[in-house]
C-alpha positions, -999 to +999 in steps of 0.1 A: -424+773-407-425+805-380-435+791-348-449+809-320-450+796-282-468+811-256-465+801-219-428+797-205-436+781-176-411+751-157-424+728-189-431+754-219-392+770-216-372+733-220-398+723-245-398+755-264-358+752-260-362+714-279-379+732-309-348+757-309-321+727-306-341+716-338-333+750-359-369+761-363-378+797-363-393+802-324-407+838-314-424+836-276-447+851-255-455+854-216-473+871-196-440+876-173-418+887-201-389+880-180-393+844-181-379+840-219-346+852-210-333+814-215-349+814-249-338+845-261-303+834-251-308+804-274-320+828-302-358+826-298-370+860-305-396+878-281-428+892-297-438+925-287-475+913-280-496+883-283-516+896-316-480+901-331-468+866-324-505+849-336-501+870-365-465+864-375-463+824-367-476+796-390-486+775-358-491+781-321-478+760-292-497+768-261-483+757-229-507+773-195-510+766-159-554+754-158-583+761-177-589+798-171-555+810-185-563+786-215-597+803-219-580+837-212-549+832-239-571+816-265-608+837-256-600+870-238-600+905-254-569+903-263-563+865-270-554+847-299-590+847-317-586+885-314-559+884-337-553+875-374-552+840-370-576+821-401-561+792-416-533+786-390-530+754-362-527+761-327-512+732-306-526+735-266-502+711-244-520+725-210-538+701-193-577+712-196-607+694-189-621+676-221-646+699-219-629+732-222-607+719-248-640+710-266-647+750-261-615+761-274-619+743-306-655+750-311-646+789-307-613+780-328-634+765-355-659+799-357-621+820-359-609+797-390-578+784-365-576+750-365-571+729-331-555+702-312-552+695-275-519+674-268-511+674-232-483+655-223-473+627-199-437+634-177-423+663-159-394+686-159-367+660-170-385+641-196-395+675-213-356+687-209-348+651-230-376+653-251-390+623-240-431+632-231-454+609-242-478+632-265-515+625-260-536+647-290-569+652-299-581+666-330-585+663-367-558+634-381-548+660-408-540+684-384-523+658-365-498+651-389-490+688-398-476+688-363-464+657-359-429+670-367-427+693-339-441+669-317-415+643-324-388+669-313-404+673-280-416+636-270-408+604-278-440+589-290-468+616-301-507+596-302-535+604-323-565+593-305-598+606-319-617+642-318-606+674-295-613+664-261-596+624-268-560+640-258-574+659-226-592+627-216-564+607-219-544+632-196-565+631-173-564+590-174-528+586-172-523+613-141-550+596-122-529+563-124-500+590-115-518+598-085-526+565-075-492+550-077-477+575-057-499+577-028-497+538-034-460+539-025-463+568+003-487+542+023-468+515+013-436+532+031-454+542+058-471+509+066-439+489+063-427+517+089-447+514+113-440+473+115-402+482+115-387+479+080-367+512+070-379+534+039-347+525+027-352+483+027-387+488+015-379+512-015-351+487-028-378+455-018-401+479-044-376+483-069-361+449-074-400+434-072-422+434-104-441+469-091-407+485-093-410+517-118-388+540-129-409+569-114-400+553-076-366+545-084-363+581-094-384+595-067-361+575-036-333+601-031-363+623-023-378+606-003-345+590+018-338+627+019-374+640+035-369+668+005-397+671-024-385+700-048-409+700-073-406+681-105-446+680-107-460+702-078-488+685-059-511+719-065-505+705-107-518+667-092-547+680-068-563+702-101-560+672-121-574+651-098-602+674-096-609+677-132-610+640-136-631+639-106-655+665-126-655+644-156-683+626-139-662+585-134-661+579-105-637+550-093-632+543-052-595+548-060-599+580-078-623+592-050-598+585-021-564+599-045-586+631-050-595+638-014-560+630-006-546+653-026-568+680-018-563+678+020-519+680+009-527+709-007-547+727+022-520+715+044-499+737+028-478+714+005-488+727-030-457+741-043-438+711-034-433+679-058-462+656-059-445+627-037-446+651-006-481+640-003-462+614+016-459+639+045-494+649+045-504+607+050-479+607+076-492+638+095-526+624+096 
């Protein structure tokens, strides 16, 4: 099986390098060619152009930053439907609105490429390990032709109804993301202002039953006042937005969304997602 992966951003390159670890057959392609120097050092080979790798690869992984560069990759003039691509599978990982993965199938379906959207759950580290969690929507058949690959790259990979189910669920589990963590940022705060140290109140957090392994592994940052970004808060304030577009509306999801929105016009978008903690604090 020739596989072909196309966006080598801080989550395609160590997935795309879990596939390679497996000994399958990887070419790439990016729009910033430079980017799949690690890949090509692990012996992925670069296509030449986009139409070359659709055309040369049995299935696609596509791994982009929002909806438009999906719709771009997969749509545009010179996008994957532009090239010879009947009877393969293409696998989008982005997260997408549910309905713009609905749009990429539809138009998939016309081409004769098959199509699942599988956004994942975790960040940098978790794709490193191959540990996502693997959220897919799309025909069951389909499903289990990939399932394979998918196993190399997370540790559980769910099949959960039609294209648009995996989106959806994205959407779902980054909204309880969001939540959490400006859960704990006010939490912090709060217990500050009355006089108990972020340090007591993190360890009162993690030795209580809210305790999580996403807090325990976000308090160095936070005791540190340093947010390098595992997840960037620009990544939570779009899906925020999408799930706000989705039309559900929850009073938690309202007040996460705004929150979000103001960190990132406050400047804080390229930092990891638990720096929204400085934007509460500044307000």
């Amino acid at each position: 099986m020739k596989i072909g992966w196309i966006g080598l951003g801080n989550m395609g390159v160590p997935m795309a390098s879990n596939l390679l670890a497996a000994g399958y057959e990887l070419s790439v392609w990016n729009r910033t060619p430079e980017k799949a120097a690690p890949l090509l050092a692990l012996g992925a080979v670069s296509a030449s152009s986009l139409s070359r790798l659709v055309e040369e690869s049995d299935i696609l992984f596509t791994m982009v930053s929002d909806d438009e560069a999906a719709r771009e990759i997969y749509t545009g003039t010179e996008g994957i439907l532009a090239a010879s691509c009947k009877g393969k599978l293409a696998v989008d990982m982005s997260t997408i609105s549910p309905d713009t993965s609905r749009f990429l199938a539809a138009r998939c379906r016309e081409a004769g490429l098959r199509f699942l959207d599988a956004p994942v759950s975790g960040s940098v580290g978790p794709a490193k390990e191959g540990t996502l969690v693997i959220m897919v929507g799309g025909e069951r058949a389909d499903f289990e032709e990939a399932k394979p690959l998918l196993d190399k790259l997370g540790k559980v990979a769910l099949h959960l109804g039609p294209n648009g189910a995996g989106t959806s669920a994205k959407l779902a589990i980054n909204l309880l993301l969001g939540i959490t963590v400006q859960g704990v940022s006010e939490t912090l705060l709060f217990a500050r202002s009355l006089g108990v140290s972020t340090e007591q109140m993190l360890n009162i957090i993690s030795e209580s039953a809210v305790g999580t392994p996403l807090i325990r592994g976000k308090a160095a940052s936070i005791l540190a006042d340093d947010y390098p970004a595992a997840f960037a808060l620009r990544h939570m304030a779009k899906d925020l937005r999408l799930a706000s577009e989705a039309g559900v509306s929850t009073p938690l999801a309202e007040s996460a969304n705004a929150s979000y929105r103001h960190a990132l016009e406050s400047g804080l978008g390229d930092l990891d997602l638990m720096a929204i903690i400085k934007d509460l604090e500044g307000k």
